[in-house]
C-alpha positions as CSV (number, residue, x, y, z in Angstrom):
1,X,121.9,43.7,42.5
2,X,122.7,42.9,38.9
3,X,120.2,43.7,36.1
4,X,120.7,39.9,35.0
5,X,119.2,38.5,38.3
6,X,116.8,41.1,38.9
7,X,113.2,39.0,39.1
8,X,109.9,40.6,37.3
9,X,108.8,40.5,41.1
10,X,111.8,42.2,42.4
11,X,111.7,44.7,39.2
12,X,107.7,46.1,39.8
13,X,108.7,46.5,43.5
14,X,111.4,48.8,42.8
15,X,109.9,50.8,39.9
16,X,106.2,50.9,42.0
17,X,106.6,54.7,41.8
18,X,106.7,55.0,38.2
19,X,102.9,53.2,38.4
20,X,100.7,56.2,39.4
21,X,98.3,54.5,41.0
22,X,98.6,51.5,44.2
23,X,101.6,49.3,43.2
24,X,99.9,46.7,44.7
25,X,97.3,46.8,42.0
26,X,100.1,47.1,39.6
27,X,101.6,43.6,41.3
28,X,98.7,41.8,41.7
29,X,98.0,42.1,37.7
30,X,101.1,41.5,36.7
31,X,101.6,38.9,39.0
32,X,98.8,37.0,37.3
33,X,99.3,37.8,34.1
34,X,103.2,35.8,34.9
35,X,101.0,33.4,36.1
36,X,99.0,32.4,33.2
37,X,102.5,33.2,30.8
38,X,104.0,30.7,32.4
39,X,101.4,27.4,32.1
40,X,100.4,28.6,28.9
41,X,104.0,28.2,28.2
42,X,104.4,25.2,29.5
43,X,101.2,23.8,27.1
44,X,102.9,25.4,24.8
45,X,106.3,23.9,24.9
46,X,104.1,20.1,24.6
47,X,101.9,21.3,21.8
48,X,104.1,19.2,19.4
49,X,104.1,16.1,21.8
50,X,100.1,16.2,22.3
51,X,96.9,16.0,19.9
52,X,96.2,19.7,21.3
53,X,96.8,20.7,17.7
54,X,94.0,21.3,15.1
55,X,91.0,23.1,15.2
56,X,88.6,22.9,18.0
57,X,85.5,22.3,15.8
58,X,84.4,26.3,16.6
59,X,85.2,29.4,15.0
60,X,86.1,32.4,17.0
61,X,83.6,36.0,16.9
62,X,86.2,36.9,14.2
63,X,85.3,33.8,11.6
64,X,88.5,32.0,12.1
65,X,89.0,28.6,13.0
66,X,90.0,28.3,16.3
67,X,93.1,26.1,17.4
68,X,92.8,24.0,20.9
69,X,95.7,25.7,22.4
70,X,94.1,29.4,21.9
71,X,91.0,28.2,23.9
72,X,93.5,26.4,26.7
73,X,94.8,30.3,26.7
74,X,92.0,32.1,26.8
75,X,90.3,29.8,29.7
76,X,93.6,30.1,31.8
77,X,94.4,33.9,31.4
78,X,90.5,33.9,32.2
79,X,90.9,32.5,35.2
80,X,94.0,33.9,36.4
81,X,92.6,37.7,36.3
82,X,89.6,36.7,37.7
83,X,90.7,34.6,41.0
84,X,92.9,38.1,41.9
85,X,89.8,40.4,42.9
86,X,91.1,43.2,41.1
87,X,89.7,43.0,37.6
88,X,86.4,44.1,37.4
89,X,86.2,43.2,33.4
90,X,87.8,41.0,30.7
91,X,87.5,41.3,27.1
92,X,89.1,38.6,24.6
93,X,89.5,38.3,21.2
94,X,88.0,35.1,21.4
95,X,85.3,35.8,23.5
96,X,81.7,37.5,21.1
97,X,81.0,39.8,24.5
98,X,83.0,40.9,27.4
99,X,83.0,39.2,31.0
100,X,81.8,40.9,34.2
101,X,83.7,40.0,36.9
102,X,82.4,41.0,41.1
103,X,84.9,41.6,43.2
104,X,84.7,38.8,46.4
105,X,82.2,41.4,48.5
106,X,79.7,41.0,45.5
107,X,80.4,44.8,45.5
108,X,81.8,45.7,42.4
109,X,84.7,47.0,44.2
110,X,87.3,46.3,41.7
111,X,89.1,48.6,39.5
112,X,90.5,47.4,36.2
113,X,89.6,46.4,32.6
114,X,92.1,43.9,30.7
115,X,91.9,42.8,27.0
116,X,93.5,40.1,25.8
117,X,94.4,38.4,22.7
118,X,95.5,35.1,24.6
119,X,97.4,33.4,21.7
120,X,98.2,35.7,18.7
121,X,99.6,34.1,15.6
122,X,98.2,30.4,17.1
123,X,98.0,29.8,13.2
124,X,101.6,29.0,13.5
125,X,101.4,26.6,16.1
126,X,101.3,23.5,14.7
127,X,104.7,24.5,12.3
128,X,106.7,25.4,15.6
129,X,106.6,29.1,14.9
130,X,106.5,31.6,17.6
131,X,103.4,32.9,19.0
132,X,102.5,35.1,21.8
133,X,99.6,36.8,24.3
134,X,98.9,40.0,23.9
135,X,97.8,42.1,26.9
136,X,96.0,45.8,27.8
137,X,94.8,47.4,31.2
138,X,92.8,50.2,31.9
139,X,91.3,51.5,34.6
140,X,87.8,51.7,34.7
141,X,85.6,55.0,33.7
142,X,82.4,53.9,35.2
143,X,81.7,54.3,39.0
144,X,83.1,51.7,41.3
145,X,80.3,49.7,42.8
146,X,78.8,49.3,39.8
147,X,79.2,46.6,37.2
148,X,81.6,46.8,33.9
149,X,79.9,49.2,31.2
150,X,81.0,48.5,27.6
151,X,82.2,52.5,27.8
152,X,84.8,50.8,30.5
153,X,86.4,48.9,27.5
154,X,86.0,51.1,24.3
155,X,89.1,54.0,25.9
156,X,91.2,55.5,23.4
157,X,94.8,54.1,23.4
158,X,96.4,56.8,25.2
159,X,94.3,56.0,28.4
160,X,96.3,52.6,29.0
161,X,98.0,52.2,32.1
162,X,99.9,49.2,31.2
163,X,100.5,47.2,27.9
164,X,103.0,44.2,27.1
165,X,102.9,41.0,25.2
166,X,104.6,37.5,26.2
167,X,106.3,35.9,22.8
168,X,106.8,32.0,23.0
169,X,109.3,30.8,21.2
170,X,113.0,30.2,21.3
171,X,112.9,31.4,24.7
172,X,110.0,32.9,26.5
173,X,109.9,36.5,27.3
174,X,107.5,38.7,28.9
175,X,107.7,42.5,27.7
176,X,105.3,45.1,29.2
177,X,105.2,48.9,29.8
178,X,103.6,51.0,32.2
179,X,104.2,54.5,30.7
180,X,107.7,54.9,32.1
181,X,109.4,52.8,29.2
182,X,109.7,49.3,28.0
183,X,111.5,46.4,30.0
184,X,111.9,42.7,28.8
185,X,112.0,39.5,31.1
186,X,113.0,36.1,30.5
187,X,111.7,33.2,31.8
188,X,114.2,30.8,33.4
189,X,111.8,27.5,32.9
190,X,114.3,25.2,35.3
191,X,113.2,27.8,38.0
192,X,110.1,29.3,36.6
193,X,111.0,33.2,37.4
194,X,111.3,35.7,34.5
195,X,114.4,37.9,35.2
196,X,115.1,41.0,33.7
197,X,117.1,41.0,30.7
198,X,116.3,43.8,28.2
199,X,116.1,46.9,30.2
200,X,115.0,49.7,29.0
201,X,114.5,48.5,24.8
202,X,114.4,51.2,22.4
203,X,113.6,51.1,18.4
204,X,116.6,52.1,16.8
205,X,115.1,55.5,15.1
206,X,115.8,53.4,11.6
207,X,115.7,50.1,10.6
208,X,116.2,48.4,7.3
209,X,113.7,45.6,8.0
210,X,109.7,45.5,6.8
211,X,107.4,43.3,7.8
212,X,104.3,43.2,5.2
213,X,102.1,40.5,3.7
214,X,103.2,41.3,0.4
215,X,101.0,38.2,-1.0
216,X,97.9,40.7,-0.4
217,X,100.1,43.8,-2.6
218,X,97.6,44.0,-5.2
219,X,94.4,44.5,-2.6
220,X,96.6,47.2,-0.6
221,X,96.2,51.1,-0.9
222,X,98.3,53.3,-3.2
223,X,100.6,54.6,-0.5
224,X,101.9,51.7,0.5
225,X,102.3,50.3,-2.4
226,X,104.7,52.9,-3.2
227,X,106.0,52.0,-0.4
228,X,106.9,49.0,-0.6
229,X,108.4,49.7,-4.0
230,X,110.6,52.4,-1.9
231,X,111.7,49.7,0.1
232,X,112.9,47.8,-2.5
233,X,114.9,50.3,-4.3
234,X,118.7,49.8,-5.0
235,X,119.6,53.4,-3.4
236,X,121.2,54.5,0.1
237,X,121.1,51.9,2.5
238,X,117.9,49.9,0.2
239,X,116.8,47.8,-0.7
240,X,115.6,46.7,3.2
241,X,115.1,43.0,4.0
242,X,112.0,41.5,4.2
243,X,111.0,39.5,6.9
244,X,107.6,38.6,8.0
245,X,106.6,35.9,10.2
246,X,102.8,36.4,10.4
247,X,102.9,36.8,14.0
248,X,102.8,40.5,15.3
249,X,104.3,39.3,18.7
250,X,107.3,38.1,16.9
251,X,107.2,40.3,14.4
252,X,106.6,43.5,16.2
253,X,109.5,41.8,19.3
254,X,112.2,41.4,16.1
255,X,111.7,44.6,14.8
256,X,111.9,46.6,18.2
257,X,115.5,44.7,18.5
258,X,116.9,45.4,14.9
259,X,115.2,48.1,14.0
260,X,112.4,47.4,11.1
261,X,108.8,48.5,10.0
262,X,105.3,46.8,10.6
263,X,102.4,47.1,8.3
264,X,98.8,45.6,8.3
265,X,97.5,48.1,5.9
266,X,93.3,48.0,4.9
267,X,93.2,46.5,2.0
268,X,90.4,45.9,-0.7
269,X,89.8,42.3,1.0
270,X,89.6,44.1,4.7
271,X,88.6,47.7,4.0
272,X,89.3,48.2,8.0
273,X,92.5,46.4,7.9
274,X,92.4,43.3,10.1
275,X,94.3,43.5,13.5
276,X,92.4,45.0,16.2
277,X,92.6,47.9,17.6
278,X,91.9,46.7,21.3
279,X,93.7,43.4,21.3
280,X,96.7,43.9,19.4
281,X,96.9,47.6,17.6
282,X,96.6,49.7,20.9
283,X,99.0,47.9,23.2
284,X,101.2,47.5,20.5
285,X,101.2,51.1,20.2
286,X,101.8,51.7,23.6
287,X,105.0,49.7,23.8
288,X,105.8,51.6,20.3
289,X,105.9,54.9,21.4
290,X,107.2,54.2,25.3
291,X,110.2,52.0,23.2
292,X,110.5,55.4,21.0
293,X,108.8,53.7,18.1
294,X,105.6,55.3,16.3
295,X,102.5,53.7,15.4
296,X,99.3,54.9,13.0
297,X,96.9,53.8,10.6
298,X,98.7,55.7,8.1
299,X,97.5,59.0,8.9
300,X,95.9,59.2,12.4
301,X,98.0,58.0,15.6
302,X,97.2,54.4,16.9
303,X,96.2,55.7,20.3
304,X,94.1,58.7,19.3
305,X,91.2,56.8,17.4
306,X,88.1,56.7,19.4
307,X,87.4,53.1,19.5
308,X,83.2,52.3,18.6
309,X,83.0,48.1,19.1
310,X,84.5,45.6,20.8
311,X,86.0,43.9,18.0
312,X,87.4,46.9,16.2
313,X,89.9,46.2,12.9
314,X,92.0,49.3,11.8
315,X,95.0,49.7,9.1
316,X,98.0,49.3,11.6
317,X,101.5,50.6,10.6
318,X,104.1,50.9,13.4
319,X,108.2,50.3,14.1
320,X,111.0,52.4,14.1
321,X,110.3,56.4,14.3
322,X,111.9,57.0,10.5
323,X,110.3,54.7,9.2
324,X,106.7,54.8,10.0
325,X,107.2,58.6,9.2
326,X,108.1,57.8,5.8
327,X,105.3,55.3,5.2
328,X,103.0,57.5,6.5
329,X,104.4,60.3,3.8
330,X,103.7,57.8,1.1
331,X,99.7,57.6,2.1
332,X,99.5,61.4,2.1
333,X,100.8,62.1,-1.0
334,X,98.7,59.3,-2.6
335,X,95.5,60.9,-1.8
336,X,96.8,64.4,-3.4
């Protein structure tokens, strides 16, 4: 069978050994995490033809505003995960606390944690700009056959078993790891089956892309900064182009293609930085390093900070190897 035709279904099948636990597991998340992609696609799609725009009158636990569709997304991934009996725990961006979820025997039987940011970059939405659902899974440290323990959320980075986004937009792909590289799917909406079409994607080691809200450059650190200046430098192959959407799903999915930098440094308005380090920094990171990317705060690996609170913000540099490296250069020698 051709790589073109291959389905996300057929794809886990064959690649179940590279999952080191049951593949059915592996299926059965995946299978609903499709699922959900592909309504919230479809709501989506009509956001433009339907007063499902604006702000739903509520603010999210992180103080912004939330849009309609991000609440349609969060309520159907919700569901999804939950009808599958093998998530014993959801957290979500948009939710203050995480959810408990039994397993059918009332037996806490089940074994995995997801976090979700269910519509990243929905600030876009209503100027037909990409924006995407970002996805983590762990398994669960607490004993089975008891209920979800906040510990079962807060695991460092490196403990992930799978980690992928879906982007909306021109077309709609699903991209996911599972520690044995990163594999891109796209979804065929006449049919509604995702089929393998960017096997195996790799950050090119360089790039000469970055991808920076330079509207905040007075409030940021030194470091980058002078990095930023770097970047704009006539000399070698600079000055890079810039190019930032405001999305990290599209942002992060361009870059990984071409070849490019990220950066969502603290700054003095967020002294933590302002992505989150459950929802979007650590399965970011994941797919960074499995695509043979890097990501950090600057100084400290992505995946090696000990997370303390469910709605964690840290400084978040990540993209091409080269890159990050040099960024990362640029903090240290500002603190000399």
């Amino acid at each position: 069978m051709s790589h073109k035709k291959q389905t996300l279904g057929e794809f886990i099948i064959e690649n179940q050994a590279s999952f080191k636990y049951s593949s059915g597991e592996l299926s059965s998340l995946l299978n609903s995490i499709r699922l959900a992609a592909k309504v919230v696609n479809h709501e989506v799609n009509k956001a433009g033809l339907v007063d499902i725009i604006g702000a739903v009158g509520d603010t999210n636990i992180q103080g912004e505003d939330q849009q309609k569709l991000d609440v349609y997304a969060n309520d159907k991934f919700i569901q999804t995960l939950t009808k599958r009996n093998i998530v014993c725990g959801i957290a979500s961006e948009e939710e203050d606390d995480f959810i408990t979820i039994n397993s059918q025997d009332e037996n806490h039987q089940n074994k995995y944690v997801v976090l979700i940011d269910p519509l990243d970059g929905s600030s876009n939405i209503d100027v037909n700009v990409s924006v995407g659902t970002i996805f983590s899974i762990y398994r669960r440290v607490t004993p089975v056959g008891t209920p979800v323990h906040l510990k079962d959320f807060l695991q460092k980075g490196s403990e992930q078993v799978a980690a992928g986004y879906v982007v909306y937009g021109t077309s709609t792909m699903l991209v996911y790891t599972t520690g044995d590289g990163v594999n891109g799917f796209t979804l065929n909406p006449a049919i509604g089956s995702f089929y393998l079409s960017h096997p195996d994607m790799q950050f090119p080691e360089d790039g000469n892309i970055y991808s920076v809200n330079e509207g905040n450059y007075i409030h940021f650190p030194q470091g980058i900064k002078d990095y930023i200046k770097y970047c704009q430098l006539e000399e070698d192959d600079r000055p890079y182009t810039s190019r930032y959407i405001g999305s990290l799903v599209s942002d992060f999915h361009r870059n990984m293609i071409k070849g490019g930098i990220y950066l969502y440094p603290q700054s003095s308005k967020n002294p933590n930085g302002k992505l989150r380090l459950l929802y979007e920094c650590n399965p970011m990171a994941f797919l960074a390093e499995q695509a043979n990317g890097k990501a950090s705060d600057g100084f400290t690996r992505t995946m090696d900070v000990e997370p303390t609170e469910l709605h964690q913000r840290v400084p978040f540099i990540c993209g091409s190897k080269n890159m990050v490296e040099k960024a990362e250069e640029f903090m240290r020698n500002a603190k000399r």
